[in-house]
MOPAC internal coordinates of N, CA, C and O (Angstrom, degrees):
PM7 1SCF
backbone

  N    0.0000 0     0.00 0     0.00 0    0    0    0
  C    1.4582 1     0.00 0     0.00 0    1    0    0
  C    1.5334 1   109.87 1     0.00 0    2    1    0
  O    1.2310 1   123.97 1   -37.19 1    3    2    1
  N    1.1353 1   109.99 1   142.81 1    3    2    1
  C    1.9429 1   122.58 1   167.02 1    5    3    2
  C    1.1472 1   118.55 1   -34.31 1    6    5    3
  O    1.2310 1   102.90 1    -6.48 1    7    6    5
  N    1.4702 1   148.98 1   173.52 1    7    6    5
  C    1.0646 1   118.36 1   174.72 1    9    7    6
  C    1.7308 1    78.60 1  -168.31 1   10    9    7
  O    1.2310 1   120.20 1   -80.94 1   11   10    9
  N    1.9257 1   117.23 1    99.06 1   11   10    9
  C    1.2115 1    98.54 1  -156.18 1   13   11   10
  C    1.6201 1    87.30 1  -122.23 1   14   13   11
  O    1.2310 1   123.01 1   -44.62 1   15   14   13
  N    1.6989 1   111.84 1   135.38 1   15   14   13
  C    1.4965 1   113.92 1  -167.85 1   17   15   14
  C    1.7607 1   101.20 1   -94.52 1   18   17   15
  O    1.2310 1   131.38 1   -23.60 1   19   18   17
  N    1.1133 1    95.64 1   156.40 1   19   18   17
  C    1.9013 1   116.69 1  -160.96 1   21   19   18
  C    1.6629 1   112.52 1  -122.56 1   22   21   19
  O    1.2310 1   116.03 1   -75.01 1   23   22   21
  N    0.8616 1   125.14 1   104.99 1   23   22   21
  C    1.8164 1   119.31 1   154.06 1   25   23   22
  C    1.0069 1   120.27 1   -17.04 1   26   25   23
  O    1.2310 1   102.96 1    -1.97 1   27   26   25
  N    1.1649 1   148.87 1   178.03 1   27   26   25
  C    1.7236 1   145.57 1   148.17 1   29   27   26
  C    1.1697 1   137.11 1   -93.45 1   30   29   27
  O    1.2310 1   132.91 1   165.89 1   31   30   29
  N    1.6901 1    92.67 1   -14.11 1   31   30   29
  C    1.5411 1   120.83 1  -179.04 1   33   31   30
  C    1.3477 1   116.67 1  -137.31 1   34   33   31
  O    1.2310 1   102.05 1   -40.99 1   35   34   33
  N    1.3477 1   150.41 1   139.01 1   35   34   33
  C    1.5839 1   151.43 1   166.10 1   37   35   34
  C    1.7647 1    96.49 1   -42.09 1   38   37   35
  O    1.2310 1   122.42 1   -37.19 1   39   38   37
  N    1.1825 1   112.97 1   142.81 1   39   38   37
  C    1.5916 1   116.13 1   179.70 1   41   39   38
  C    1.6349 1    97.93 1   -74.37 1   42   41   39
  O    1.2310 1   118.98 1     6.55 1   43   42   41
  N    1.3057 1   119.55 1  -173.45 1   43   42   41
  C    1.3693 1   120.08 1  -153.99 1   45   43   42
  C    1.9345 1   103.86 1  -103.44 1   46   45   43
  O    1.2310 1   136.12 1   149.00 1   47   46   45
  N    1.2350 1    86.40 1   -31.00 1   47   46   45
  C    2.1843 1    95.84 1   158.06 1   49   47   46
  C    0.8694 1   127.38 1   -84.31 1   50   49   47
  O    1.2310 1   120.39 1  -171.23 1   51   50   49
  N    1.4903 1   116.86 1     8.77 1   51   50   49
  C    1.5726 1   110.91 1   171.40 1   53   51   50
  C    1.5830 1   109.37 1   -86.82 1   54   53   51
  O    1.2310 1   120.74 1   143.85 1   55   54   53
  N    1.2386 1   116.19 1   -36.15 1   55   54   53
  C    1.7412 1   143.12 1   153.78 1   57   55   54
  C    1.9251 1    97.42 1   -13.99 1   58   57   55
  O    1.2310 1   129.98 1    99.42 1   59   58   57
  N    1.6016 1    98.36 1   -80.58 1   59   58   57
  C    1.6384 1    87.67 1  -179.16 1   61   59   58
  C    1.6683 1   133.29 1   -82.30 1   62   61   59
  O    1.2310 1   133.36 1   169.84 1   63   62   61
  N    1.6709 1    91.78 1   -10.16 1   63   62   61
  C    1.7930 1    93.64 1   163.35 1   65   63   62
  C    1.2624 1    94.82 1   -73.47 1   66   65   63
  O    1.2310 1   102.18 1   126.06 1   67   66   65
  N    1.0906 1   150.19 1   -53.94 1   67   66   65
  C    1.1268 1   121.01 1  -170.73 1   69   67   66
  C    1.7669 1   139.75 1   -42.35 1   70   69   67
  O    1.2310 1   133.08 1   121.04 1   71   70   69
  N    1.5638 1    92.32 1   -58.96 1   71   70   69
  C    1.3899 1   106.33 1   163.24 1   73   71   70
  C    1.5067 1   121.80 1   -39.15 1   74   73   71
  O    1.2310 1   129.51 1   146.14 1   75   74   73
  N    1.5999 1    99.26 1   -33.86 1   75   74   73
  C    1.5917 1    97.05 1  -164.54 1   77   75   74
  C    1.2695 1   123.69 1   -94.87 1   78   77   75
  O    1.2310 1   125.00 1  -176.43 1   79   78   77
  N    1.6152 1   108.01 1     3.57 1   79   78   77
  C    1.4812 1   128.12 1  -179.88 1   81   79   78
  C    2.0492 1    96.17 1   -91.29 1   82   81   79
  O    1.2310 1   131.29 1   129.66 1   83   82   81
  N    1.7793 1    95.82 1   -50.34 1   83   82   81
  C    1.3815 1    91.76 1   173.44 1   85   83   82
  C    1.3656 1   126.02 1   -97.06 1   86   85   83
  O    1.2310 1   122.85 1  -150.71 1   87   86   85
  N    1.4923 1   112.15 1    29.29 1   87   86   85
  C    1.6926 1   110.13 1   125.34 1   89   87   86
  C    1.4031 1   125.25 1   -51.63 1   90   89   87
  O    1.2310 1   113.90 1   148.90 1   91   90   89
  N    1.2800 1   129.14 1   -31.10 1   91   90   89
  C    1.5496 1   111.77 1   175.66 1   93   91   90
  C    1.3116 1   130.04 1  -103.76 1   94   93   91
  O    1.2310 1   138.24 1  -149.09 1   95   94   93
  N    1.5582 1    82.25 1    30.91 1   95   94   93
  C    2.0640 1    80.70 1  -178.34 1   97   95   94
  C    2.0888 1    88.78 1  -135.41 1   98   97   95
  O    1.2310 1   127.89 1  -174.55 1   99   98   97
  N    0.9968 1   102.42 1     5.45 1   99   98   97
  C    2.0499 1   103.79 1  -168.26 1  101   99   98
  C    1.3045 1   106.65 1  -155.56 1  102  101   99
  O    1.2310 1   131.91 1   -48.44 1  103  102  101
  N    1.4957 1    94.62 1   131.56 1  103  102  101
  C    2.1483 1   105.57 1   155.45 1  105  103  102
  C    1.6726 1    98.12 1   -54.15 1  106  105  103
  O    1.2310 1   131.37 1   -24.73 1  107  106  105
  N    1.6886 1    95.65 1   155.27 1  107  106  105
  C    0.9214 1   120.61 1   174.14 1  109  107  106
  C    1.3702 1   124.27 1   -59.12 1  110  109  107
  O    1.2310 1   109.39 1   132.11 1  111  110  109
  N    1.1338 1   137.49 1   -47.89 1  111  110  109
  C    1.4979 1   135.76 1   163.34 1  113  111  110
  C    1.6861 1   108.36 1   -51.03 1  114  113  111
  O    1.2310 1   117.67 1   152.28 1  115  114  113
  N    1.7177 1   122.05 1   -27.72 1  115  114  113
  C    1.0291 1    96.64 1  -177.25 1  117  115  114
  C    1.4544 1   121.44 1   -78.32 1  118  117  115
  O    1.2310 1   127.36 1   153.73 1  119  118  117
  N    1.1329 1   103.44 1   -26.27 1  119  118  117
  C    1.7634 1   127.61 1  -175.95 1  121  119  118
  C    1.7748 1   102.43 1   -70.18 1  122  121  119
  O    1.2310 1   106.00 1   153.40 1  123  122  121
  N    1.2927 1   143.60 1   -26.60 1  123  122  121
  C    0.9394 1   162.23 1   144.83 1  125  123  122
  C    1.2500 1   115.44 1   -44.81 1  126  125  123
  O    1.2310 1   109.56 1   145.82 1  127  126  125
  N    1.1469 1   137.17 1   -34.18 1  127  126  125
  C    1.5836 1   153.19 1  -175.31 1  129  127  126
  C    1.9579 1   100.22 1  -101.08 1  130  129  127
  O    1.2310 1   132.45 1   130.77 1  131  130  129
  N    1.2102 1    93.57 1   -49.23 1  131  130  129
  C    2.2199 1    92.12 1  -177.28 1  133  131  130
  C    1.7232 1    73.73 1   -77.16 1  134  133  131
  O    1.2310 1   112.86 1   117.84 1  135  134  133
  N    0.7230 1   131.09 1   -62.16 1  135  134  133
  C    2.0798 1   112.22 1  -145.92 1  137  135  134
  C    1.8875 1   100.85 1   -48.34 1  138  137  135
  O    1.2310 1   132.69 1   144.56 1  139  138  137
  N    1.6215 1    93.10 1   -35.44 1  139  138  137
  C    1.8958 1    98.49 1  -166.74 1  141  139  138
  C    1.7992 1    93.91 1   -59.03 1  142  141  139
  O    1.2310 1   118.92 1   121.58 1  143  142  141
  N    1.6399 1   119.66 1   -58.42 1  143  142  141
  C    1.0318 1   121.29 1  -160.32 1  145  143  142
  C    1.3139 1   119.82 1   -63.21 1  146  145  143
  O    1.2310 1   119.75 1   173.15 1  147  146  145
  N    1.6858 1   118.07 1    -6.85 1  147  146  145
  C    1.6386 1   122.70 1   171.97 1  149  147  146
  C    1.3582 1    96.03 1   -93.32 1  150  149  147
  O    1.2310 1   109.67 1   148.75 1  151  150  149
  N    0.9990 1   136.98 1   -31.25 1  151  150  149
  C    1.0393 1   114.32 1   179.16 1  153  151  150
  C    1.7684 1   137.90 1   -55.76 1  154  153  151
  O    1.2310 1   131.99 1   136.62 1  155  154  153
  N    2.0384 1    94.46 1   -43.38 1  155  154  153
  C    0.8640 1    99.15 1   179.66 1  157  155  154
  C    1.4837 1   125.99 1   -88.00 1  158  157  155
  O    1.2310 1   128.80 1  -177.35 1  159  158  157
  N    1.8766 1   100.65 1     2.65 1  159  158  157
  C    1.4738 1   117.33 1  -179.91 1  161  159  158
  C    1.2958 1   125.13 1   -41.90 1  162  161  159
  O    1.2310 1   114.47 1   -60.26 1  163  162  161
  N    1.5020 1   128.08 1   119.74 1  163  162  161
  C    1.7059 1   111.25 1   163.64 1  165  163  162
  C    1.6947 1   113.58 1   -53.36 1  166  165  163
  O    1.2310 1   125.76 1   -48.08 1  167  166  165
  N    1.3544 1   106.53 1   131.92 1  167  166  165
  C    1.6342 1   102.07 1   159.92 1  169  167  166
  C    2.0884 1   126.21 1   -60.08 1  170  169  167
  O    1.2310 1   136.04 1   -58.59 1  171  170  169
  N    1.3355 1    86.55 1   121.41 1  171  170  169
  C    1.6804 1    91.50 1  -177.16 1  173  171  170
  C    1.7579 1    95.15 1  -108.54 1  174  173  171
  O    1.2310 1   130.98 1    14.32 1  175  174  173
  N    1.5409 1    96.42 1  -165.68 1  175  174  173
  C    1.6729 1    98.66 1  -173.44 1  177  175  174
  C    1.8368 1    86.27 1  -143.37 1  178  177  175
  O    1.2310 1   128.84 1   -26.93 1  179  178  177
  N    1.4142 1   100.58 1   153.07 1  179  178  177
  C    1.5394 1   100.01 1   164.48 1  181  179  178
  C    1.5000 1    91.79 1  -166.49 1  182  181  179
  O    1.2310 1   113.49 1   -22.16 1  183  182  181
  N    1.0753 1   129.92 1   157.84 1  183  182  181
  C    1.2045 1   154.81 1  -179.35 1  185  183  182
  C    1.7200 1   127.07 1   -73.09 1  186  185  183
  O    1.2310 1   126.26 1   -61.83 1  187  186  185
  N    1.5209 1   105.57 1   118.17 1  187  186  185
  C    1.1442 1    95.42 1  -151.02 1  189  187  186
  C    1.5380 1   121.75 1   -71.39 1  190  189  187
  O    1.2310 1   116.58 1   177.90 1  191  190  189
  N    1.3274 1   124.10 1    -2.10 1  191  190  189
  C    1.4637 1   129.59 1   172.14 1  193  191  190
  C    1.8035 1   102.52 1   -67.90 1  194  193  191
  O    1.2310 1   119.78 1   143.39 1  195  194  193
  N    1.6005 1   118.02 1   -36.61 1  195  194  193
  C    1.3945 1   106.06 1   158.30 1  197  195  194
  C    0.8922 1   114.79 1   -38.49 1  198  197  195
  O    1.2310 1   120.08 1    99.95 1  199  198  197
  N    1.4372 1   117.44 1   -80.05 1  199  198  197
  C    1.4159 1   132.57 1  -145.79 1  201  199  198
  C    1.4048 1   100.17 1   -36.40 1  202  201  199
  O    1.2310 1   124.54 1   112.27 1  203  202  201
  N    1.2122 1   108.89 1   -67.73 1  203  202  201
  C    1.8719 1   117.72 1  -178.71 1  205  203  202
  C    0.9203 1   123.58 1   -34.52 1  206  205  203
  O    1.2310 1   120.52 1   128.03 1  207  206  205
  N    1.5612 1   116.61 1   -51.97 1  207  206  205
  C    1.5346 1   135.58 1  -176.01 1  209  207  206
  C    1.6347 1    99.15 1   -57.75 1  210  209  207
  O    1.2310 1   119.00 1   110.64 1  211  210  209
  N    1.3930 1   119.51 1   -69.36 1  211  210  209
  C    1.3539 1   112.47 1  -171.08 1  213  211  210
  C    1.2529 1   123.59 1   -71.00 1  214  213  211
  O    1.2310 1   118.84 1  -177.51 1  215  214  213
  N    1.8371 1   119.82 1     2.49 1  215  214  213
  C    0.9303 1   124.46 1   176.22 1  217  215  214
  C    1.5463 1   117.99 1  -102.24 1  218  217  215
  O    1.2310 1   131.74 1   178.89 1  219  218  217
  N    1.5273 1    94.94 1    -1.11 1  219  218  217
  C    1.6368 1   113.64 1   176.60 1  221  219  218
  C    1.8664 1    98.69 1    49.61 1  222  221  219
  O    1.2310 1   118.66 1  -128.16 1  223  222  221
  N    0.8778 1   120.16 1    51.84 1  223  222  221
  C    1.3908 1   138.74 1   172.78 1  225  223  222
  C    1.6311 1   127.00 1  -109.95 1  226  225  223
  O    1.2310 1   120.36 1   -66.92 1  227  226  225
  N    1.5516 1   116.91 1   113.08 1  227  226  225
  C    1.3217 1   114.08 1  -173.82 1  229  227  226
  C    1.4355 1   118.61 1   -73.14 1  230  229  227
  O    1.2310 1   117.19 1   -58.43 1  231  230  229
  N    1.2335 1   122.94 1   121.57 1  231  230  229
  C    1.5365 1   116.28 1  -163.46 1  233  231  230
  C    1.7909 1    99.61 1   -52.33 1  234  233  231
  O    1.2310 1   122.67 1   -20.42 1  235  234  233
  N    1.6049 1   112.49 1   159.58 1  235  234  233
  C    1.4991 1   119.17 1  -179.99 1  237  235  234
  C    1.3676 1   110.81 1   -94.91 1  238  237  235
  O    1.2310 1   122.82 1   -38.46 1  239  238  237
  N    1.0360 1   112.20 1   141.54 1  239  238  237
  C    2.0274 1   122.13 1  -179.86 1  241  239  238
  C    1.3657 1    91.92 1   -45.80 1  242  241  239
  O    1.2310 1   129.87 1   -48.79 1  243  242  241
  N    1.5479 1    98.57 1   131.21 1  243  242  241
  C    1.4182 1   103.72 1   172.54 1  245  243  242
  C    1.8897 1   121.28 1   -71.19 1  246  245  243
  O    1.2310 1   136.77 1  -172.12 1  247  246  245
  N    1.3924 1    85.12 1     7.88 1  247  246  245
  C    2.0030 1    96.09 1  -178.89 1  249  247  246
  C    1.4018 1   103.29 1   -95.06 1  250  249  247
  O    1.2310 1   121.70 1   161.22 1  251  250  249
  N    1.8404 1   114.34 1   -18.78 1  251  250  249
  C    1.6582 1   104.05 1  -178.25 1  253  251  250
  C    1.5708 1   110.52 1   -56.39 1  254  253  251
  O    1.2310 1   117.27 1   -48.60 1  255  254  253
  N    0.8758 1   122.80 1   131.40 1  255  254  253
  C    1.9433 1   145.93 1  -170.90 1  257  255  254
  C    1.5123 1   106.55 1   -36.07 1  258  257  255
  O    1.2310 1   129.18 1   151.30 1  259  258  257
  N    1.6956 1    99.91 1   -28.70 1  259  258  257
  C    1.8423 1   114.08 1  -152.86 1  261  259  258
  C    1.5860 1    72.21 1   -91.01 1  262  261  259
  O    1.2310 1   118.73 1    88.99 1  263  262  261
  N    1.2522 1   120.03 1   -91.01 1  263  262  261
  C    1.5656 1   120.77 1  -173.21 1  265  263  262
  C    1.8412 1   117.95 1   -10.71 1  266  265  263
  O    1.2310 1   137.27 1   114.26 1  267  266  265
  N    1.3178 1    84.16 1   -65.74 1  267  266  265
  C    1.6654 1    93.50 1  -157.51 1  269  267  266
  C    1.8790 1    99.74 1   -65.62 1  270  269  267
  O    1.2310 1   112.07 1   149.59 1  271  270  269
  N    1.6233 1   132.56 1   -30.41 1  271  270  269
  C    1.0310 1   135.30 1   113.00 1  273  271  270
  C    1.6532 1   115.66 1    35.96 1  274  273  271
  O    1.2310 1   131.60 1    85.15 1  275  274  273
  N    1.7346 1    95.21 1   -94.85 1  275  274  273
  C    1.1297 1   122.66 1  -152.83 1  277  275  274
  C    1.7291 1    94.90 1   -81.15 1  278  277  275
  O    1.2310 1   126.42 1   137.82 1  279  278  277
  N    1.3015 1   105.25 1   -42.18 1  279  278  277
  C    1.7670 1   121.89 1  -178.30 1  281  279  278
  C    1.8826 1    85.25 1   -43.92 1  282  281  279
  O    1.2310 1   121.79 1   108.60 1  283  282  281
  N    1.3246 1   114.19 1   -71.40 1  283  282  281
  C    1.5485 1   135.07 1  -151.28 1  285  283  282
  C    2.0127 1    84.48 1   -36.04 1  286  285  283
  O    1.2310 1   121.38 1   111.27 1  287  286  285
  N    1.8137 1   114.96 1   -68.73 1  287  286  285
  C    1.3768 1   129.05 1  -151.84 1  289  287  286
  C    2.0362 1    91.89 1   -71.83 1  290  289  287
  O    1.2310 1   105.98 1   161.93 1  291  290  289
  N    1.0696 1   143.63 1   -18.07 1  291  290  289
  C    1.1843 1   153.18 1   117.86 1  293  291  290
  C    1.5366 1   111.79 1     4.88 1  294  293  291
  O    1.2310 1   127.26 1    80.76 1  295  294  293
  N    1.6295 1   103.64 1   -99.24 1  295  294  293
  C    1.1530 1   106.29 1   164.87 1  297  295  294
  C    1.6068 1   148.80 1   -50.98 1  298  297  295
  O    1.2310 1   127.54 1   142.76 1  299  298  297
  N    1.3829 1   103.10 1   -37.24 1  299  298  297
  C    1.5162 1   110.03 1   175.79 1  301  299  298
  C    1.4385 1   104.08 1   -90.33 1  302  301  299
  O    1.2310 1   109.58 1  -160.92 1  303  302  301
  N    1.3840 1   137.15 1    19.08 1  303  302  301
  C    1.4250 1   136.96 1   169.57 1  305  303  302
  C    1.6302 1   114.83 1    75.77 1  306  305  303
  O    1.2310 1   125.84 1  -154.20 1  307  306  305
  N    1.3641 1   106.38 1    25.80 1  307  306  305
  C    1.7849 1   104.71 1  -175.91 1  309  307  306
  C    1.5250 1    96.08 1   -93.11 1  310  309  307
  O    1.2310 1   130.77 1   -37.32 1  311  310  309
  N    1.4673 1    96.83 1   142.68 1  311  310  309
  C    1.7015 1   112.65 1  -164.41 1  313  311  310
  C    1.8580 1    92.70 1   -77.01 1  314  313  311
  O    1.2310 1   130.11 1   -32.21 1  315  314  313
  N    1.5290 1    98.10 1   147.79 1  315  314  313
  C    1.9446 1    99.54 1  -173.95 1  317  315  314
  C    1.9026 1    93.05 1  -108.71 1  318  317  315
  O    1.2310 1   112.02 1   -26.65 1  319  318  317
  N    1.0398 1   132.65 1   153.35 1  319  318  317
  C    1.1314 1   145.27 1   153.34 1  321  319  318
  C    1.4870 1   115.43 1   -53.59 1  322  321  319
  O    1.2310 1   123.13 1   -56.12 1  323  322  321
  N    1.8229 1   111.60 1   123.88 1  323  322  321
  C    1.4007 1    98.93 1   168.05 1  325  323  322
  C    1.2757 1   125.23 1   -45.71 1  326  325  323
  O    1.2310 1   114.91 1    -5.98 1  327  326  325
  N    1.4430 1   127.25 1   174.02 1  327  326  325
  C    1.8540 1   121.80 1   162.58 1  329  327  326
  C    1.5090 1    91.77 1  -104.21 1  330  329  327
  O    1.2310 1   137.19 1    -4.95 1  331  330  329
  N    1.5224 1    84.30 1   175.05 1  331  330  329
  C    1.3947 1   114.76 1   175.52 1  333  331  330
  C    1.5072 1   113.86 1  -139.80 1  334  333  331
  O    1.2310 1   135.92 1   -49.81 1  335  334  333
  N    1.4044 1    86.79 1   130.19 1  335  334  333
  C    1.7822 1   105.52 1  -170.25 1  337  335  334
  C    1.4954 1    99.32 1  -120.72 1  338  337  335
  O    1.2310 1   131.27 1   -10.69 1  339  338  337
  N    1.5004 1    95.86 1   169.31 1  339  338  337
  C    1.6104 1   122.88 1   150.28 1  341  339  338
  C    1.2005 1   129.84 1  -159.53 1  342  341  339
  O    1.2310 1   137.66 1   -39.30 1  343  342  341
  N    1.8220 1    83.39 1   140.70 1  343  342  341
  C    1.6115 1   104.72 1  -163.31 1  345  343  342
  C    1.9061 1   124.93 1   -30.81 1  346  345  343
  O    1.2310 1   119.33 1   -51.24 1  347  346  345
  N    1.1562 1   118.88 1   128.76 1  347  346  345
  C    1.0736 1   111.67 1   164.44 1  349  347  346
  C    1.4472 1   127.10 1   -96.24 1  350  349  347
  O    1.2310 1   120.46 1    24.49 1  351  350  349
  N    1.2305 1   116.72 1  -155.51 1  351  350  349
  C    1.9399 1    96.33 1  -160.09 1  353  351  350
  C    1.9178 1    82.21 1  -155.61 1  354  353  351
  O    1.2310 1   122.24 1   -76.08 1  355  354  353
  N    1.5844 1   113.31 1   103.92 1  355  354  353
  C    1.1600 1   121.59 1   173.34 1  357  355  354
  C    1.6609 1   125.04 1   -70.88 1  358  357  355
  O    1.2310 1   122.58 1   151.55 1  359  358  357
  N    1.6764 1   112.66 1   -28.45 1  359  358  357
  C    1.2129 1   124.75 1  -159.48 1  361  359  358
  C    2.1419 1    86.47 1   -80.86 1  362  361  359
  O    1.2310 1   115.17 1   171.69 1  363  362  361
  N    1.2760 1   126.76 1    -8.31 1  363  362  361
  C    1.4821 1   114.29 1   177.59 1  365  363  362
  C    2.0042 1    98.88 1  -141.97 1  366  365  363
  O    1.2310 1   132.62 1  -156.88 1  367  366  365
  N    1.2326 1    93.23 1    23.12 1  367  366  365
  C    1.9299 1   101.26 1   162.89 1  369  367  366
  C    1.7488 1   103.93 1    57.47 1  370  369  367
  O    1.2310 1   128.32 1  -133.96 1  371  370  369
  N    1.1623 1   101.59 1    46.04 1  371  370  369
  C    1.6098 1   111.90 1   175.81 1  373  371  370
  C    1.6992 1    99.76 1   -93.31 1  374  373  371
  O    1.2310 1   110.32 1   -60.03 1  375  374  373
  N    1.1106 1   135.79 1   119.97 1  375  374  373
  C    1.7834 1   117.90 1   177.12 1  377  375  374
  C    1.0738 1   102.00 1  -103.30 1  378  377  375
  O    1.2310 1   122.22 1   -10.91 1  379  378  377
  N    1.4960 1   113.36 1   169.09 1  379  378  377
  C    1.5168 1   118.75 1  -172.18 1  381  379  378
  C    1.3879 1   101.55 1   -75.37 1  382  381  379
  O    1.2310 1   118.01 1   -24.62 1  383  382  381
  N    1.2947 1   121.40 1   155.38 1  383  382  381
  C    1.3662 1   152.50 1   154.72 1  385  383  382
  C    1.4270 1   131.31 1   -68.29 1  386  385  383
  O    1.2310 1   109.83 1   -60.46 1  387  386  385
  N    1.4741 1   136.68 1   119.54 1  387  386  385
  C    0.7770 1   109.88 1  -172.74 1  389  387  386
  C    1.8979 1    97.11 1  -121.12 1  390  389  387
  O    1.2310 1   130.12 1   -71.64 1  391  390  389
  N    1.4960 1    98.10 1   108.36 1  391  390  389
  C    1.4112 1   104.45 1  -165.98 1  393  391  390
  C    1.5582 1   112.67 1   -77.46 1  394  393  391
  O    1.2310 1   114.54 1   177.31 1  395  394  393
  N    1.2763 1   127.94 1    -2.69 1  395  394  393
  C    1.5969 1   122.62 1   169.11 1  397  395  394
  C    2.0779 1    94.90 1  -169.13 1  398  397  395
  O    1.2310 1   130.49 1   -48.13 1  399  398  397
  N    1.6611 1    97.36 1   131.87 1  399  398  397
  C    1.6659 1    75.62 1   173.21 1  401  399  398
  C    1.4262 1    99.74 1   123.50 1  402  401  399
  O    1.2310 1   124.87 1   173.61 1  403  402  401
  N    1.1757 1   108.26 1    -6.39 1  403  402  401
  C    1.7532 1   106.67 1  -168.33 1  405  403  402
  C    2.2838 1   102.76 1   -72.82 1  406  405  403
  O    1.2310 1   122.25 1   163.66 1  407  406  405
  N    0.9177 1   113.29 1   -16.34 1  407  406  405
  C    1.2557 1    97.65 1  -167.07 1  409  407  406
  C    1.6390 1    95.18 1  -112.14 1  410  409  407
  O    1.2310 1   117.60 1   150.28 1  411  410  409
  N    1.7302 1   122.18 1   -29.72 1  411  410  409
  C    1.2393 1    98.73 1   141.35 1  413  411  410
  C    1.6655 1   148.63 1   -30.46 1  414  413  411
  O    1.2310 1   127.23 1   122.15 1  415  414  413
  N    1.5312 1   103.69 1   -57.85 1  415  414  413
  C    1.7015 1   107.53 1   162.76 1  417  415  414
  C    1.3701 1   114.15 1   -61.46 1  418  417  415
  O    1.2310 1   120.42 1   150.79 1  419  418  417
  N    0.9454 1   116.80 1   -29.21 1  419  418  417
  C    2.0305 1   104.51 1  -178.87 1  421  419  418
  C    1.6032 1    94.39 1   -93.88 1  422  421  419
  O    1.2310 1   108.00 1  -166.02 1  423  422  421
  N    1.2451 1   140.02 1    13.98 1  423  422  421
  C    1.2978 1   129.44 1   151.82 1  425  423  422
  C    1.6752 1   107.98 1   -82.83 1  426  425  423
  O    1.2310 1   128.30 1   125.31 1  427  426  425
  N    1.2631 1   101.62 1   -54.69 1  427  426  425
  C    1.3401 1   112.47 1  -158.49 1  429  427  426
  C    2.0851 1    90.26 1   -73.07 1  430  429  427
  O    1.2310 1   120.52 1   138.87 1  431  430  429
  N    1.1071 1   116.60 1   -41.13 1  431  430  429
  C    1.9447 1   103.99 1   158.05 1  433  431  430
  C    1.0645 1   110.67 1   -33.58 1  434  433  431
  O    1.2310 1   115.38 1   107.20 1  435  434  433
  N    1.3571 1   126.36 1   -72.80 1  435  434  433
  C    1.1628 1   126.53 1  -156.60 1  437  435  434
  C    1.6047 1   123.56 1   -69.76 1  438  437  435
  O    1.2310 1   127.52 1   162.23 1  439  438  437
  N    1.5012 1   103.12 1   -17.77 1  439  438  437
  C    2.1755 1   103.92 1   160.00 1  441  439  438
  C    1.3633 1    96.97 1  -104.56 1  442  441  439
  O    1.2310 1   110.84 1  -146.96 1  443  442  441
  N    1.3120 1   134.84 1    33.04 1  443  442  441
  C    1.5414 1   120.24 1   160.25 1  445  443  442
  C    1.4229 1   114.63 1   155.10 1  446  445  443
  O    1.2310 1   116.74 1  -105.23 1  447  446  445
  N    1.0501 1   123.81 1    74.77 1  447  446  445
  C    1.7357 1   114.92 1  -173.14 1  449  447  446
  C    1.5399 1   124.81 1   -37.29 1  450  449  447
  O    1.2310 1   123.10 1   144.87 1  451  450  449
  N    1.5864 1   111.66 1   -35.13 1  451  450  449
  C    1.2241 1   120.77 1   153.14 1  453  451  450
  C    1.0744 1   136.59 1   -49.29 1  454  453  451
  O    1.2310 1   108.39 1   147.24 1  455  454  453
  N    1.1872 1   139.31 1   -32.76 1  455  454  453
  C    1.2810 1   155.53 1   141.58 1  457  455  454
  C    1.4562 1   118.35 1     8.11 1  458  457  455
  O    1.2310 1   110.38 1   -94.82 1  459  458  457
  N    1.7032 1   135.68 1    85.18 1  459  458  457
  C    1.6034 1   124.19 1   175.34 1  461  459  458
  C    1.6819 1   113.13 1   -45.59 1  462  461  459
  O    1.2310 1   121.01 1   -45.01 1  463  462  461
  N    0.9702 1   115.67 1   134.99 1  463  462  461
  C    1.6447 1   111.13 1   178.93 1  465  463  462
  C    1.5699 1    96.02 1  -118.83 1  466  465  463
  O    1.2310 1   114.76 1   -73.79 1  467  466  465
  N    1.2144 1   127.55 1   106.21 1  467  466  465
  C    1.1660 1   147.05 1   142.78 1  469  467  466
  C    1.8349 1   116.66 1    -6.70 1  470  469  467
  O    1.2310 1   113.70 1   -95.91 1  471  470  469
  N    1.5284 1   129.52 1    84.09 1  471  470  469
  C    0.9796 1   121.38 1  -174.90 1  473  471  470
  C    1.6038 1   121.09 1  -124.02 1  474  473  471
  O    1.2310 1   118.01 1    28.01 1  475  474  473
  N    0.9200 1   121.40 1  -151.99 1  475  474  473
  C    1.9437 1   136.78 1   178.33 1  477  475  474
  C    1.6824 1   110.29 1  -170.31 1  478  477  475
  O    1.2310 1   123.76 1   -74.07 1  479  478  477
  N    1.5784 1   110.39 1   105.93 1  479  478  477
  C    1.0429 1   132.46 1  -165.68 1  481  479  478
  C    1.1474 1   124.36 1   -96.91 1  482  481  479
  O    1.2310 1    94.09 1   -78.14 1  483  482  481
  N    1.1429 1   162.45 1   101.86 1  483  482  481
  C    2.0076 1   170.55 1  -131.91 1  485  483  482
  C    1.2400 1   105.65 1  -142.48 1  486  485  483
  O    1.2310 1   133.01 1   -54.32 1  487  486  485
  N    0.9471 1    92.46 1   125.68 1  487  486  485
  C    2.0272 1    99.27 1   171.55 1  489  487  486
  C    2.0093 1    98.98 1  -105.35 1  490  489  487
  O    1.2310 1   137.91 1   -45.95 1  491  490  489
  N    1.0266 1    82.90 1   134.05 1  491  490  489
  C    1.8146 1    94.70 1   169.48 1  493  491  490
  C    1.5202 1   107.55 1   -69.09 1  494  493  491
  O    1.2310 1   127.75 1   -47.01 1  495  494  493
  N    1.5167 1   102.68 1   132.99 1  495  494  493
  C    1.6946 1   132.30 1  -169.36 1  497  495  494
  C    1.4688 1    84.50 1   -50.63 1  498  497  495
  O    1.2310 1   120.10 1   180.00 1  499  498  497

């Protein structure tokens, strides 16, 4: 089995990639309010074939540069940064978001879909 090592915390630029991906889905005060709530998120784990699924997201060619990347720190034992998501809302077909971390999870798919991926989760105000 894989055996893929983790940070303890999201690095401190994942904070404004995030924001800056969800600039195009939120006003600014709202994105300001999800950035506060990852921050102060406990880290959970869920599995990265979830992640996808609820993110209704097609996994990325494992040849995209970012992936294979992440594949490379995988193999040689370099610890990956949790992601950071937010919650999506099934009962009106909202899917989760994956606000920093997306080519991390299709690394960590691709040595094991099972795999807990270490995250921090926000539900929109």
């Amino acid at each position: 089995m894989v055996e893929v090592k983790w940070k303890k915390e999201p690095e401190e630029h994942d904070y404004p990639a995030a924001a800056d991906f969800l600039e195009l889905l939120a006003e600014p005060d709202v994105i300001e309010t999800v950035v506060r709530e990852l921050r102060a998120a406990p880290v959970v784990h869920k599995k990265a074939k979830d992640i996808l699924r609820a993110a209704r997201l097609d996994l990325a060619p494992a040849m995209n540069p970012y992936v294979r990347r992440d594949l490379e720190k995988i193999v040689t034992g370099k610890a990956l940064s949790p992601i950071l998501l937010v919650r999506g809302d099934f009962r009106i077909g909202v899917p989760l978001q994956i606000a920093d971390g997306y080519h991390r999870v299709c690394a960590v798919h691709y040595a094991d879909e099972n795999i807990a991926i270490p995250l921090k989760i926000a539900a929109l105000p």
